[in-house]
C-alpha positions as CSV (number, residue, x, y, z in Angstrom):
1,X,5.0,1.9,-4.2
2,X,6.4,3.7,-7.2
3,X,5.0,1.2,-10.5
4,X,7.2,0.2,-13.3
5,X,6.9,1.8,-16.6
6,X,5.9,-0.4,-19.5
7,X,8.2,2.0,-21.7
8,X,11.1,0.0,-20.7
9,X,12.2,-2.6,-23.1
10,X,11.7,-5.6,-21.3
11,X,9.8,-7.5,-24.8
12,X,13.3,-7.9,-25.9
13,X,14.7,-9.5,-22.7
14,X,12.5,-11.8,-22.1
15,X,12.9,-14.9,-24.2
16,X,10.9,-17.5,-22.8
17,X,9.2,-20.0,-23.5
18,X,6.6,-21.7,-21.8
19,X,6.9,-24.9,-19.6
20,X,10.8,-24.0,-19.7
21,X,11.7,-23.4,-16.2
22,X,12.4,-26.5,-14.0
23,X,9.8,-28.3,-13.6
24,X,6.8,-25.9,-13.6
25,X,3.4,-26.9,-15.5
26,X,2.5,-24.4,-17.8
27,X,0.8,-21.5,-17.7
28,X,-0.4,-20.4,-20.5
29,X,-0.7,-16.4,-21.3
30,X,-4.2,-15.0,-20.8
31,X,-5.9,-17.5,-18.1
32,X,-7.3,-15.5,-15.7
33,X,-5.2,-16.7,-12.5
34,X,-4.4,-14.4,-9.8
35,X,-2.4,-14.4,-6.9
36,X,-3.2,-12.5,-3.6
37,X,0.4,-10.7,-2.2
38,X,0.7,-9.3,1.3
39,X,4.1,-7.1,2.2
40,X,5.2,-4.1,4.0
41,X,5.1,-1.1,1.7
42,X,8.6,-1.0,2.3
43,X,9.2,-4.2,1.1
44,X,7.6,-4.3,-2.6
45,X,10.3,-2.7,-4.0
46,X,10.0,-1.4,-7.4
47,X,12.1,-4.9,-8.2
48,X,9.5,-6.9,-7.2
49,X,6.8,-4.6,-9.2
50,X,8.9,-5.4,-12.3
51,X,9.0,-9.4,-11.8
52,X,5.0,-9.5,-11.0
53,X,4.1,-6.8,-14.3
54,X,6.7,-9.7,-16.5
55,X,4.9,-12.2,-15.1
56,X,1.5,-11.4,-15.8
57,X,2.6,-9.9,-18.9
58,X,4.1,-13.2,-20.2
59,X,2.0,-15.7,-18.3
60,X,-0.9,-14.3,-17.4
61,X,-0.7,-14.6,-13.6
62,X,-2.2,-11.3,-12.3
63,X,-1.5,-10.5,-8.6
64,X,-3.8,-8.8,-6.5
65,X,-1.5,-7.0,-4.1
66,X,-1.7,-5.5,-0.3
67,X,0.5,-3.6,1.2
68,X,0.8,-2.0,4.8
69,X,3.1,-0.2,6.9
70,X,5.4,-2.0,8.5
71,X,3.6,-1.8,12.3
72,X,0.9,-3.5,10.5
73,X,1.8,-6.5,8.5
74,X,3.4,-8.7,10.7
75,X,0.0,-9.0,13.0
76,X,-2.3,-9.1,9.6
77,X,0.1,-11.9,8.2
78,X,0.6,-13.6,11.5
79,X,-3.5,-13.9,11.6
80,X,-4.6,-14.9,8.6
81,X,-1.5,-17.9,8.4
82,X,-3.3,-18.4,12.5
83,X,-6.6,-18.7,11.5
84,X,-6.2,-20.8,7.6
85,X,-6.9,-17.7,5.7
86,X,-3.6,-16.8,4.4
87,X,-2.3,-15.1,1.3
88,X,-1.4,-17.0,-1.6
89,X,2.2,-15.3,-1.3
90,X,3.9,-12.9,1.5
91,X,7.1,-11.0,1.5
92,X,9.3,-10.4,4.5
93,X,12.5,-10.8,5.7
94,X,14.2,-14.4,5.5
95,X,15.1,-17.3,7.3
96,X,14.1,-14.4,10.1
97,X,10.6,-14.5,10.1
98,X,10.2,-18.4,10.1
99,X,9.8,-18.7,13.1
100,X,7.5,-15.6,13.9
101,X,5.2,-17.4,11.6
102,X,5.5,-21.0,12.1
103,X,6.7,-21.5,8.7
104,X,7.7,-25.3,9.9
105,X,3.8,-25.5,9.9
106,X,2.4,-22.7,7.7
107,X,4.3,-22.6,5.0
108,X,5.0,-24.4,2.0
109,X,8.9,-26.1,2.1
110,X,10.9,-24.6,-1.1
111,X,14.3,-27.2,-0.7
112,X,13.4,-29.0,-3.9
113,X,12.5,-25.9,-6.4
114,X,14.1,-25.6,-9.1
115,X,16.2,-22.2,-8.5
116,X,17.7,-23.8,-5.4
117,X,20.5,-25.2,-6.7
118,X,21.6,-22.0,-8.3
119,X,21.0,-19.7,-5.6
120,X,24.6,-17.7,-4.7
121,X,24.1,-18.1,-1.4
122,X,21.5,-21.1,-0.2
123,X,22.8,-21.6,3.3
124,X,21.4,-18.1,4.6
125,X,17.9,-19.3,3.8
126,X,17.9,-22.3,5.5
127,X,15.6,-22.2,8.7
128,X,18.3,-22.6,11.6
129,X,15.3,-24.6,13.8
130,X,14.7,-27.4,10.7
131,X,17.6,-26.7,8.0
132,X,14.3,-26.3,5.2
133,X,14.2,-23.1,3.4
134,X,10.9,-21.8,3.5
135,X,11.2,-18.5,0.9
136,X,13.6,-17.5,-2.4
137,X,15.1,-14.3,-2.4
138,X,13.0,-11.6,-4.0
139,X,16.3,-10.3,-5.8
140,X,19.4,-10.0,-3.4
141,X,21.6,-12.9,-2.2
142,X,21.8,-11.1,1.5
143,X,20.9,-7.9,2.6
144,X,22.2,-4.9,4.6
145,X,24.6,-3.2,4.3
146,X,24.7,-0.5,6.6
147,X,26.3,2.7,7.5
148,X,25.9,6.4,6.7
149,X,24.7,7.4,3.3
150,X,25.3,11.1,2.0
151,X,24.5,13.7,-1.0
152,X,28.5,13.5,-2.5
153,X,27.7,16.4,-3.8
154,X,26.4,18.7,-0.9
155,X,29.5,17.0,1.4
156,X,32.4,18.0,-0.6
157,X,30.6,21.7,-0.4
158,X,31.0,21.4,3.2
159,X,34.5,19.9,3.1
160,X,34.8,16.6,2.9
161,X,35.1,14.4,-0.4
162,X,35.9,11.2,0.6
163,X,35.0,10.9,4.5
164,X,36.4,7.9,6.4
165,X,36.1,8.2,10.4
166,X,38.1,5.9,11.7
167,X,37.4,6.5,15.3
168,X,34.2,7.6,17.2
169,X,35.6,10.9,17.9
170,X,36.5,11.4,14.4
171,X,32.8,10.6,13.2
172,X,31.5,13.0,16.2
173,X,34.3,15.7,14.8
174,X,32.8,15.6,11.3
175,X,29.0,16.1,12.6
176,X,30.3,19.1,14.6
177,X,32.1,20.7,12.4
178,X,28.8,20.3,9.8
179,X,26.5,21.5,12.4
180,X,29.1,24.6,12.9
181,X,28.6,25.5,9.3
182,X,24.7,25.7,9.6
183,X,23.9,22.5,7.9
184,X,22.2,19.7,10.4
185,X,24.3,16.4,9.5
186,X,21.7,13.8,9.7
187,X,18.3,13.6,8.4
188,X,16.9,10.7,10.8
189,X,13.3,8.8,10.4
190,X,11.9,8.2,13.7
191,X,8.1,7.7,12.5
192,X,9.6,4.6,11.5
193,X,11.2,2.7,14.4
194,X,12.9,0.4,12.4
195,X,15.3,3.1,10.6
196,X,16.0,4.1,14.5
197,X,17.2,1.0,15.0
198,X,19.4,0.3,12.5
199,X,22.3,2.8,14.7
200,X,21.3,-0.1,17.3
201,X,21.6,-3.6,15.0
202,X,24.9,-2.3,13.5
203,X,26.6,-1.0,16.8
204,X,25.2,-3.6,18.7
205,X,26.7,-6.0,16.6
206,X,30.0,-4.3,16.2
207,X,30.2,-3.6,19.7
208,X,29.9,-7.5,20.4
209,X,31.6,-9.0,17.7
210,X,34.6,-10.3,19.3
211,X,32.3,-11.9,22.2
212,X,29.5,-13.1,19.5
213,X,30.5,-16.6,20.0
214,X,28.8,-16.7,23.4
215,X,27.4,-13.3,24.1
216,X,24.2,-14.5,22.0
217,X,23.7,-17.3,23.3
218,X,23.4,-16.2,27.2
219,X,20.9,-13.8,26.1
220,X,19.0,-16.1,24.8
221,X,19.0,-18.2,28.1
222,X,18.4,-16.0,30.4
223,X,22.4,-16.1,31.7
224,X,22.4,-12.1,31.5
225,X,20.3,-9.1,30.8
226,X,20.6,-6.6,28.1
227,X,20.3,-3.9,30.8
228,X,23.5,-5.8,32.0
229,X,25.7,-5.7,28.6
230,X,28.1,-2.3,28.8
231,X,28.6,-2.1,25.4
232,X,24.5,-2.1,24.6
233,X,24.0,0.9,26.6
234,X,26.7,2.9,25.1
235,X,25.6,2.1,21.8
236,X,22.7,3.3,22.9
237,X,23.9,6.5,24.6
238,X,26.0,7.4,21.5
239,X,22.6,7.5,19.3
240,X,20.9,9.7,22.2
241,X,23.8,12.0,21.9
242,X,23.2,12.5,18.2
243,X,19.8,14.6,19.5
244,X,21.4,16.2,22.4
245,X,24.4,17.7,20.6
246,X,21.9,19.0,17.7
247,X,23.4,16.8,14.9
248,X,19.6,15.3,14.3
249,X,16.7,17.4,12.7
250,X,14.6,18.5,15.2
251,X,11.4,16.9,13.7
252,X,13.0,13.8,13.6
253,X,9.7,11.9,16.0
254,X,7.6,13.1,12.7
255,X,9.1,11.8,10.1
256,X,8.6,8.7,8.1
257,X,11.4,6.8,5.9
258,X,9.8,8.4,2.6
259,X,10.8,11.7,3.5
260,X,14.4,11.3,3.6
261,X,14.6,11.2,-0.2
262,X,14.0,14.8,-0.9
263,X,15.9,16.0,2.3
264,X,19.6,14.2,0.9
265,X,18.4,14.9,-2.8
266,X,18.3,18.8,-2.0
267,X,20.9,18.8,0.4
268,X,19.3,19.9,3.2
269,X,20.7,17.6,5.5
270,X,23.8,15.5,3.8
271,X,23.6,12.1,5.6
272,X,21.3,9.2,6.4
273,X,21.6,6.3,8.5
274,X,20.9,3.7,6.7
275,X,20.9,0.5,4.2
276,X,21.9,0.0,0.6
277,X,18.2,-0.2,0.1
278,X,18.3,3.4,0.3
279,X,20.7,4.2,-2.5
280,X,18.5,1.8,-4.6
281,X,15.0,4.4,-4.1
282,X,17.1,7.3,-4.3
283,X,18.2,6.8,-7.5
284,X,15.5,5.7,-8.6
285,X,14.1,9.6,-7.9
286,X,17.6,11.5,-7.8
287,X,19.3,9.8,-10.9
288,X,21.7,12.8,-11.2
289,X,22.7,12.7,-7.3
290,X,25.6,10.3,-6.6
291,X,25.5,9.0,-2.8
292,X,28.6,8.5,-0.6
293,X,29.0,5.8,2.1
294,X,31.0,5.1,4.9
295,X,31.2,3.1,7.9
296,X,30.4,3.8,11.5
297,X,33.3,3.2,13.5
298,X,31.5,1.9,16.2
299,X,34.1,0.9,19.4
300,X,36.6,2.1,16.9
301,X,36.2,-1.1,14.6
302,X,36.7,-0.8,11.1
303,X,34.1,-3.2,9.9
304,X,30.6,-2.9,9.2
305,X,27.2,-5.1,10.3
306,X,25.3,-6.7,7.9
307,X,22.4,-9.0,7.7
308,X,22.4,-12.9,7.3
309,X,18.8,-12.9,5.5
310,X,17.1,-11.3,2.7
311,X,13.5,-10.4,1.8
312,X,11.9,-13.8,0.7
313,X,9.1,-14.3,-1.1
314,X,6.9,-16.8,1.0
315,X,4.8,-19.4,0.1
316,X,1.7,-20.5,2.4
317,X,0.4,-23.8,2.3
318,X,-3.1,-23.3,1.1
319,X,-5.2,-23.6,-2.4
320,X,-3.2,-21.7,-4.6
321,X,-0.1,-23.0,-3.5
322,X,1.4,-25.1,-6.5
323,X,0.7,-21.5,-9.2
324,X,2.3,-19.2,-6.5
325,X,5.1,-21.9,-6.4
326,X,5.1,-21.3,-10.3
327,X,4.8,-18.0,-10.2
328,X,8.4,-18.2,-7.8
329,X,9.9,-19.9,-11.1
330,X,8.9,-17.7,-13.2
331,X,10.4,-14.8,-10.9
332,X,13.6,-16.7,-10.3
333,X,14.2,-17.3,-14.3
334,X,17.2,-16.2,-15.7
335,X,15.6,-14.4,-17.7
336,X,13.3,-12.5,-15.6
337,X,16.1,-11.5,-12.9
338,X,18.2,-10.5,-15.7
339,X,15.1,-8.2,-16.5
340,X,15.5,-6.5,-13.1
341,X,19.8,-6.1,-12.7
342,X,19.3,-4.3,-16.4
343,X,17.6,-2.0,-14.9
344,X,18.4,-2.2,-10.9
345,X,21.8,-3.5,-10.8
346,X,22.6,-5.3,-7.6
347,X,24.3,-8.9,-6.7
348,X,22.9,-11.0,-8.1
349,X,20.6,-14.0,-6.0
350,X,21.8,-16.7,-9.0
351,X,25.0,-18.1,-10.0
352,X,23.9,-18.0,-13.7
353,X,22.5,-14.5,-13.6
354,X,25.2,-11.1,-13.5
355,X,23.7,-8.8,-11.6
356,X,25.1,-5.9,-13.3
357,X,26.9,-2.7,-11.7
358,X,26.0,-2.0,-8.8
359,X,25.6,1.5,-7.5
360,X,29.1,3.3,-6.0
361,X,27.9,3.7,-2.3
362,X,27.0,0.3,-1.4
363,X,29.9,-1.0,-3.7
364,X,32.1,0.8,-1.6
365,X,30.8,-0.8,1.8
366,X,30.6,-4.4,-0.5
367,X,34.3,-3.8,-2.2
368,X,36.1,-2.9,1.3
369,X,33.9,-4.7,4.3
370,X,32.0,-7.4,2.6
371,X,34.2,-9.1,0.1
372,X,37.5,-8.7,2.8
373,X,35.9,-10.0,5.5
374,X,35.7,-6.9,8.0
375,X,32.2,-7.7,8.9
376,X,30.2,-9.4,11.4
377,X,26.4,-9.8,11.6
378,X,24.0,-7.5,13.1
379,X,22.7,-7.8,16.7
380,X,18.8,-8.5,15.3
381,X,20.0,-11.6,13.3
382,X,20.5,-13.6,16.7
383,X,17.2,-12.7,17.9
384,X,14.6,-14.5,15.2
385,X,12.9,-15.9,18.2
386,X,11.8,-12.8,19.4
387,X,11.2,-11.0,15.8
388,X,7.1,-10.4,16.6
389,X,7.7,-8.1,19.4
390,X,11.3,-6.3,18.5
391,X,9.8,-4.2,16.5
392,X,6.9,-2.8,19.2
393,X,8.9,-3.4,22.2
394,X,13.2,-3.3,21.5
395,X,12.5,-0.5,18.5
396,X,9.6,1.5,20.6
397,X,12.2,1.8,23.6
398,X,14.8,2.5,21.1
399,X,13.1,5.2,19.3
400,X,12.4,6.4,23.7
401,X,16.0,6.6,23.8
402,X,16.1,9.8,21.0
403,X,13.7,11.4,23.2
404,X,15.4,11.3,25.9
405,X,14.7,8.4,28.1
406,X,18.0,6.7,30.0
407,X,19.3,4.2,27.5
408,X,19.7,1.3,30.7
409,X,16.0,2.3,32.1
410,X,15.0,1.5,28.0
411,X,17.0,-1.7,28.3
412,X,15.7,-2.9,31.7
413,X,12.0,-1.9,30.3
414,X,13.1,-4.5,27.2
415,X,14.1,-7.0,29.5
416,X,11.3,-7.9,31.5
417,X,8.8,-7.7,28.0
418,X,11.9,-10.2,26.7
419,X,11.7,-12.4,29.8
420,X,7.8,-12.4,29.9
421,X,7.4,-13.6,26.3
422,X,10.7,-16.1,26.4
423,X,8.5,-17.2,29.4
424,X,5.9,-17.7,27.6
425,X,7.1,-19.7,25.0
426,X,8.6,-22.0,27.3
427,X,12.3,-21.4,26.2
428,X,15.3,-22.9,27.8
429,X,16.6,-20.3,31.1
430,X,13.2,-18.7,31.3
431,X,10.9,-21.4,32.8
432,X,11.0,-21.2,36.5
């Protein structure tokens, strides 16, 4: 976690006064009231370090925060909410992780807060299993938007100013002709499973878009297999492909998410697969380095996948409940997320906020997919009954896959741990 500087001149931005926003009982600057926080380390983005420093800065609620790696929290969180020792507050991705964590039951319900009712887009944080909406949107109104990010700079150098595959071959074309200069195309992460898998959530769900209307649904009834799905295993093949035909650095089972900064900031390798969430921590480091995007045409579709949550900011049921609900208020304020656009433009969460400009590579994705409708979700947005063990069992066998393992033997492995656990939790086409 990279700490905001108090040299930023957030005094005169925020204007509040206190016992202004909604309904919240004051709390006054300077009582000692802290907040426990748990979160990926990937999650507490330097947005949310901003919001918490304003907060305890104007109000006086201090937060005592934890942070693990992503393998981790979801087990540490999923405890202490099991056992009645949870945080005061968790991040993590929402309406996905409801049920993961039995938010129905754990968590505090958030449909009558204040900054509801001027949330841009209120409907993708509703719980699909109750309709409730269980966390508010750290800063973004959705998330993900995916597809290959790249040094503009270092690209041109090597030919290509404004790259737009629109067919597989094409994108396979451009990663050849890189490699055939000397320069290894992609820089890919596979310390972290989850950057693996994003190749796999946005082709999957690309791949399946025009059969998404029941597709999703027989895999989650047991009325076919992943191992079975055609498109699946290509997908998959493709990505094992990128390692075979050298386009991937060769210490790619080594690396961790946080190296990739310094790799497309130097231009050692040009592109990353990734999210906008990238572009947002590189310039953060690379101010001077303007990123690139374009979609994969996966199945030669011109669309991208993107995500139907956003990382929430949870509220447990517990002690401290009604101040971390007031310390969500706060954070939501107009004049707090204003705070944050100035100085990490994004859309905006809020109607009544602007979110500012937001940075040219996932603008591009936002201007040209997004706001004319060639998108479709991606594949690990139909699956939040299965979220606690995607990211051990679907990821770990994806991540097999850049290794070398046969994509359908990675699927069929994924299968039975699907069945067993759909078994277990007594789910319609899995009982016997």
């Amino acid at each position: 976690m990279r700490k905001c500087s108090k040299g930023i001149a957030w005094g005169m931005i925020l204007t509040l006064a206190a016992g202004t926003i909604g309904s919240a009982t004051t709390v006054l600057a300077g009582e000692d009231k802290v907040l426990s926080i748990y979160c990926s380390k990937d999650a507490w983005k330097d947005q949310c370090a901003m919001a918490a420093e304003l907060i305890e800065e104007k109000y006086g609620i201090k937060v005592d925060l934890v942070t693990m790696p992503n393998e981790d929290i979801e087990s540490v969180i999923s405890t202490k909410l099991a056992t009645n020792d949870p945080p005061d507050i968790f991040l993590a991705n929402a309406p996905q992780c409801a049920e993961q964590y039995n938010a129905s039951q754990t968590c505090e319900i958030l449909d009558d807060e204040p900054w509801v009712e001027r949330l841009a887009a209120a409907d993708i944080l509703k719980y699909s299993g109750d309709g409730h909406i269980y966390a508010m949107p750290a800063y973004n109104p959705t998330t993900f938007f995916g597809g290959i990010y790249y040094n503009k700079e270092k690209m041109k150098e090597l030919g290509y100013e404004d790259p737009k595959p629109e067919t597989m071959e094409e994108f396979w074309a451009i990663l050849e002709d890189i490699k055939g200069q000397g320069v290894t195309p992609l820089y890919m992460t596979d310390a972290d499973a989850w950057t693996t898998q994003v190749w796999t959530t946005m082709g999957w769900g690309v791949a399946l878009d025009d059969q998404k209307d029941t597709i999703y649904e027989e895999l989650l009834t047991n009325q076919i297999k992943f191992a079975e799905i055609p498109e699946l295993v290509e997908i998959l093949q493709e990505l094992q492909d990128i390692y075979t035909k050298g386009y991937a650095n060769e210490n790619h089972a080594s690396k961790s998410y946080d190296t990739a900064m310094a790799v497309i900031g130097n231009g050692e390798s040009p592109m990353v697969i990734q999210g906008e969430w990238f572009e947002d921590a590189f310039h953060a480091q690379y101010p001077d380095v303007e990123l690139g995007s374009f979609a994969i045409p996966f199945s030669d579709k011109d669309m991208i996948a993107t995500g139907a949550y956003t990382i929430g900011v949870w509220v447990p049921k517990g002690e401290n409940s009604e101040l971390a609900k007031e310390f969500l208020r706060y954070w939501s304020s107009e004049e707090i997320m204003s705070a944050i656009y100035d100085e990490y433009p994004s859309a905006s969460a809020y109607t009544d906020v602007e979110g500012g400009d937001i940075l040219p590579a996932q603008k591009n994705l936002i201007d040209n997919y997004v706001n004319t409708g060639k998108y479709t979700y991606e594949f690990d947005a139909y699956f939040d009954v299965a979220r606690s063990i995607m990211e051990d069992y679907l990821f770990g066998a994806i991540v097999e896959v850049t290794m070398g393992k046969d994509p359908t033997q990675a699927l069929q492995e994924w299968d039975e741990r699907y069945y067993d656990f759909m078994k277990d939790k007594e789910m319609a086409g899995f009982t016997e």
